[in-house]
N, C-alpha and C positions, 0 to 999 in steps of 0.2 A: 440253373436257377438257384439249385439250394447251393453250391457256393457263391456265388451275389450273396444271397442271405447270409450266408456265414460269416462276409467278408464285409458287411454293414452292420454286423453283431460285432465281429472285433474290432470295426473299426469303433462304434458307441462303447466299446467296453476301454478300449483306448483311450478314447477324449476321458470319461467319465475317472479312470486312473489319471488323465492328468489335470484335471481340476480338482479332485483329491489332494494332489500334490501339491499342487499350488496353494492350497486351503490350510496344509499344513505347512508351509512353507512360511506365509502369511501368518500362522497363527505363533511359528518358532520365535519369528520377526518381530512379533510383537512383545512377544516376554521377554527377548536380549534386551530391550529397550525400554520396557515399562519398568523401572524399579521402583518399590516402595507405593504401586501407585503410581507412579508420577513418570509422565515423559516432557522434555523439555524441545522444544524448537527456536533458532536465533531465525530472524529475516534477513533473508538471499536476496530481496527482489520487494518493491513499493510503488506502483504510479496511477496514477487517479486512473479510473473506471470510463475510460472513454472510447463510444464506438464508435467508428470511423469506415465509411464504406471508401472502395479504391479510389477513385477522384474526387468523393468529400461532395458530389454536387445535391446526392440527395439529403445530406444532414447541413449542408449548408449552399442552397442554391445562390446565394447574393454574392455567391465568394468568400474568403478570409479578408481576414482586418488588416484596419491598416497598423502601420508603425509609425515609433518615435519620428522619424526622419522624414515620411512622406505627412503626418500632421505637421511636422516643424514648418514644412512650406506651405500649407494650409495657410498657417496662423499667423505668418509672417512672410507672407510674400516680397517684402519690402524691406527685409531684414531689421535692424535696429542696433541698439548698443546689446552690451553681453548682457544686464541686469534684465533688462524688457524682454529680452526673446534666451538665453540657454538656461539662463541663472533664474530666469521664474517658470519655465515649463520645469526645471528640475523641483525647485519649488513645488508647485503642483502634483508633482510624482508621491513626494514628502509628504503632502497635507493637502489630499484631494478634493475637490468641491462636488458640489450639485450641477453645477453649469453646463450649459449642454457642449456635445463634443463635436470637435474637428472635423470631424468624418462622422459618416454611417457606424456604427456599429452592430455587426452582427451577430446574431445568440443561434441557439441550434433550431431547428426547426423540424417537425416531425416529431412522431413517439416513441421512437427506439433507442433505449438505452440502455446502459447497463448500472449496477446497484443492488440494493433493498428495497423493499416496502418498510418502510422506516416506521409510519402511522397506523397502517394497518386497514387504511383505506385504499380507494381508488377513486382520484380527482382527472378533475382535466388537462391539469398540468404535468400529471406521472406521466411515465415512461414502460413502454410494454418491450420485454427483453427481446432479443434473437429466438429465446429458450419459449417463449408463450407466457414468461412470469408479467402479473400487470401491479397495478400500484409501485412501481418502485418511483423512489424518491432521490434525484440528483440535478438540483438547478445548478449546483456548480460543473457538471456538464454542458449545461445551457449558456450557462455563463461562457466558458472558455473552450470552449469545441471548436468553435471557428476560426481562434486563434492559432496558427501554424505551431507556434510554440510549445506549445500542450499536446501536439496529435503526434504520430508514431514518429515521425520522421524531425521533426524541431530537436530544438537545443536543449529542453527544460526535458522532454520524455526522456531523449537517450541518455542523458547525465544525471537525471536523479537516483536509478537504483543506482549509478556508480560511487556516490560518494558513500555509502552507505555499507557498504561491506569491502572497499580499498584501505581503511584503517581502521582503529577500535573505539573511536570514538562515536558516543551515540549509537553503539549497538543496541540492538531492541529482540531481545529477549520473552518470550512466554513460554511458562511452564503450566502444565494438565495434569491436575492430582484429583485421587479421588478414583483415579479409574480403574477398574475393573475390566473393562473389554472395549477395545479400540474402535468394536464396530458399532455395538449398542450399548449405551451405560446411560439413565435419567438422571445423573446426578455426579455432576465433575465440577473442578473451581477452574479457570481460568487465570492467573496471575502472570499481570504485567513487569518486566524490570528493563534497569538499563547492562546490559553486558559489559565487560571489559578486557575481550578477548579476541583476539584477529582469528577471522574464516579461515577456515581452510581450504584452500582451491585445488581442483585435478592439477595436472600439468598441463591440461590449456589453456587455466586460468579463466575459463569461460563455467565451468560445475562448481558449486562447492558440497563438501564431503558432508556425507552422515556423521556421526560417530565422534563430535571435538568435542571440548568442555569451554561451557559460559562462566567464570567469574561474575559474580553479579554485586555493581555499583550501589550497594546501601546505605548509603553513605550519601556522598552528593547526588544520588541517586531517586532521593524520597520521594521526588515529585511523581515520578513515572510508577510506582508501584499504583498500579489498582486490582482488585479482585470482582471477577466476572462469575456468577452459574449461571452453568449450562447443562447441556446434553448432548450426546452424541445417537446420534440415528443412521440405521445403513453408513457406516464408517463419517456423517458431516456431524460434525463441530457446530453448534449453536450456542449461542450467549445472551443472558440477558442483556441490557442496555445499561452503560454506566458514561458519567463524563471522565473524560483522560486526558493526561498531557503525554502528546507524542513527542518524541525527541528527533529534533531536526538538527540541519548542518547546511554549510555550504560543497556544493562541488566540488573547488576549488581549496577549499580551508576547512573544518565541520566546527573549528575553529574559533569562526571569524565572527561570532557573537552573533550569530543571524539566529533568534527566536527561534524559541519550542510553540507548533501551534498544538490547541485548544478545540478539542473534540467533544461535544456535546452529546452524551446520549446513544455512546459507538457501542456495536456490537461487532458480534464476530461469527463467519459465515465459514469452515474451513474442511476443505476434504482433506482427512488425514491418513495416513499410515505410519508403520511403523519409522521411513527412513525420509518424508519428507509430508508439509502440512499444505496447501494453497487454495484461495478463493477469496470473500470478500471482506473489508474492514467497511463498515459503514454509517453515518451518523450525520450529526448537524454541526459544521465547521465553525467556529468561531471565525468572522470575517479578518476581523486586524488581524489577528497576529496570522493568519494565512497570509493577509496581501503583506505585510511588511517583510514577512518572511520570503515569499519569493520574489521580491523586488530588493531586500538587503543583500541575497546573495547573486544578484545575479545586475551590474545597472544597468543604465540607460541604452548604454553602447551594446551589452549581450542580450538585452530585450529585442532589440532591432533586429538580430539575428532570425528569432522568430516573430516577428510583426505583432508584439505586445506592449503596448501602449499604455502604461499604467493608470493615468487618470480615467481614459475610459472605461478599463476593464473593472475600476473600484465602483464606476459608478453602476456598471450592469452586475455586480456583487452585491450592491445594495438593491437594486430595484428588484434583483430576483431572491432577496434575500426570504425566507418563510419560517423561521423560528427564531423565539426569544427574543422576543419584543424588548424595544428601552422603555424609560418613564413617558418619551411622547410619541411611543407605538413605533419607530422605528426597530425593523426587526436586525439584532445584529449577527445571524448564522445563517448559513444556506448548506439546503442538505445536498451531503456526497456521500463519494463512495472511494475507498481505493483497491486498485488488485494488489493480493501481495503473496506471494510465496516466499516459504521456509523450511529447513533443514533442521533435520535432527541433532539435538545435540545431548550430554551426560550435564546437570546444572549443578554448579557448585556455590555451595550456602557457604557464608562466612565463619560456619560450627564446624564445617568438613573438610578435612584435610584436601582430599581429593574427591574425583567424581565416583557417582558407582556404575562400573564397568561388568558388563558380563563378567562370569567367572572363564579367567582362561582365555579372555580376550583384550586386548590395548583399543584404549581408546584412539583418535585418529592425532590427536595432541600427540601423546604418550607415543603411537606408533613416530612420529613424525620430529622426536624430541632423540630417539632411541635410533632411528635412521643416521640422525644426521650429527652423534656420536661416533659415526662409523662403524655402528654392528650390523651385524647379518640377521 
């Protein structure tokens, strides 16, 4: 018996050395990385906030929407000339109306979703998390949940975070200053930029690394700088509420002139550490330049792909639309949410030469510039 005891003393003296460790392991981790105050992270990963049980029946019993292709014979059973049936549903894609649609259209149905409490209320039309969070705010889940395209498996979730860290354009950059301690500090800034530096990936190309440096865009840049406070609690990231312009792209091109959209009112939700940040961006979407944007980069033909219908999905963007009313009460934003993870990085200002790197240590640039010079 008193070895049992002995051997459940060493084993609690054990664990309790190694969360010890761990605590300074953690706390090492944080001061290679916090310099001057200030830790930087670029985004690895961006996609709307959407939850999705496995066959979709209970957040969308009527089924998913339809598509470009199964409206086209809706509307034109009888075909026609090109002007009357391709050249004016495109048309309508361009410059959508009120008029009722083709098909049923279906929005989410049930309370579970994922988001912020945006208001600070709880209405009828929130959403209560997996987690027990209530009040959160994202009709733009309501909106396009139903849509194949939008959910895990469509063409718009798997290729969005791709174009977004495959080149350097329209990298998206936040830096954290102000801080004193990663876990608890009441009083940190938040600053937005655009980057101009390519990720660094493992060799599966599937990670990217801690430890590179961001270049940052100040330049054609200006639009995207904003400044958030915040706080940080038990190691989350909170922000007040500001409006932002996010920096988008296409898939295919980041290029191809497809609009930056317009975030009303976003904050910022993020578990952080020292070598990586992730959780929620959240706020009230500006409608157009959302719909034009994913319908610029993506047309008619790769809509179809996910059964995204553009006329109707603008018209259930307006009707669930709930902030920021026009002059005759139409509102033109609806609130979301997106998930986004990110990686650490060293941020470099246009005053500094370089980044500041531990002492004694290369950055993952520097390591990776120094590699492939051929040294050892």
């Amino acid at each position: 018996m008193k070895k049992l005891h002995a051997a459940r003393v060493s084993g609690l003296v054990s664990a309790l050395a190694l969360l010890a460790a761990a605590g300074a392991a953690h706390a090492e981790g944080a001061a290679g990385v916090v310099q001057n105050k200030s830790i930087g992270y670029v985004m690895t990963n961006e996609n709307r906030a959407i939850y999705e049980t496995k066959d979709g029946k209970a957040e969308c019993p009527q089924g998913y929407n339809d598509g470009p292709r199964e409206q086209f014979k809706i509307l034109f059973p009888n075909s026609g000339s090109v002007v009357q049936t391709r050249l004016a549903r495109e048309a309508e894609t361009w410059n959508p109306t009120s008029k009722p649609d083709a098909a049923p259209y279906y929005t989410i149905q049930g309370n579970t979703g994922l988001g912020l409490n945006l208001d600070g209320k709880t209405g009828p039309n929130d959403f209560t998390s997996p987690f027990g969070d209530k009040g959160i705010d994202n009709q733009l889940y309501r909106a396009i949940g139903c849509t194949r395209n939008f959910r895990a498996d469509g063409e718009t979730a798997i290729l969005t975070p791709q174009w977004r860290v495959k080149g350097r354009y329209n990298t998206y950059v936040i830096e954290v200053t102000g801080v004193d301690d990663l876990q608890n500090d009441d009083d940190v800034t938040v600053t937005t930029y655009r980057g101009m530096d390519k990720l660094i990936a493992d060799a599966t190309g599937a990670t990217y690394l801690p430890g590179g440096t961001q270049s940052l865009d100040t330049r054609w840049g200006k639009k995207y700088v904003q400044k958030f406070k915040g706080k940080i609690a038990n190691g989350v990231l909170t922000t007040e509420a500001k409006d932002m312009w996010f920096p988008e792209g296409s898939v295919y091109d980041p290029r191809d002139g497809a609009n930056d959209i317009l975030w009303h009112d976003l904050r910022f939700q993020l578990k952080m550490t020292p070598d990586h940040a992730e959780g929620t961006m959240g706020g009230y979407v500006d409608i157009e330049t959302w719909y034009y944007n994913s319908h610029f980069t993506r047309d008619a033909h790769h809509q179809q792909y996910g059964g995204t219908s553009g006329p109707s999905l603008h018209r259930a963007l307006m009707k669930l639309a709930d902030a920021y009313p026009d002059k005759s009460g139409q509102n033109t934003a609806i609130s979301g949410a997106m998930n986004v993870q990110f990686t650490q990085v060293f941020v470099v200002h246009s005053d500094a030469k370089v980044a500041a790197a531990p002492e004694g240590k290369k950055t993952a640039s520097a390591a990776t510039a120094h590699d492939a010079a051929g040294h050892e």
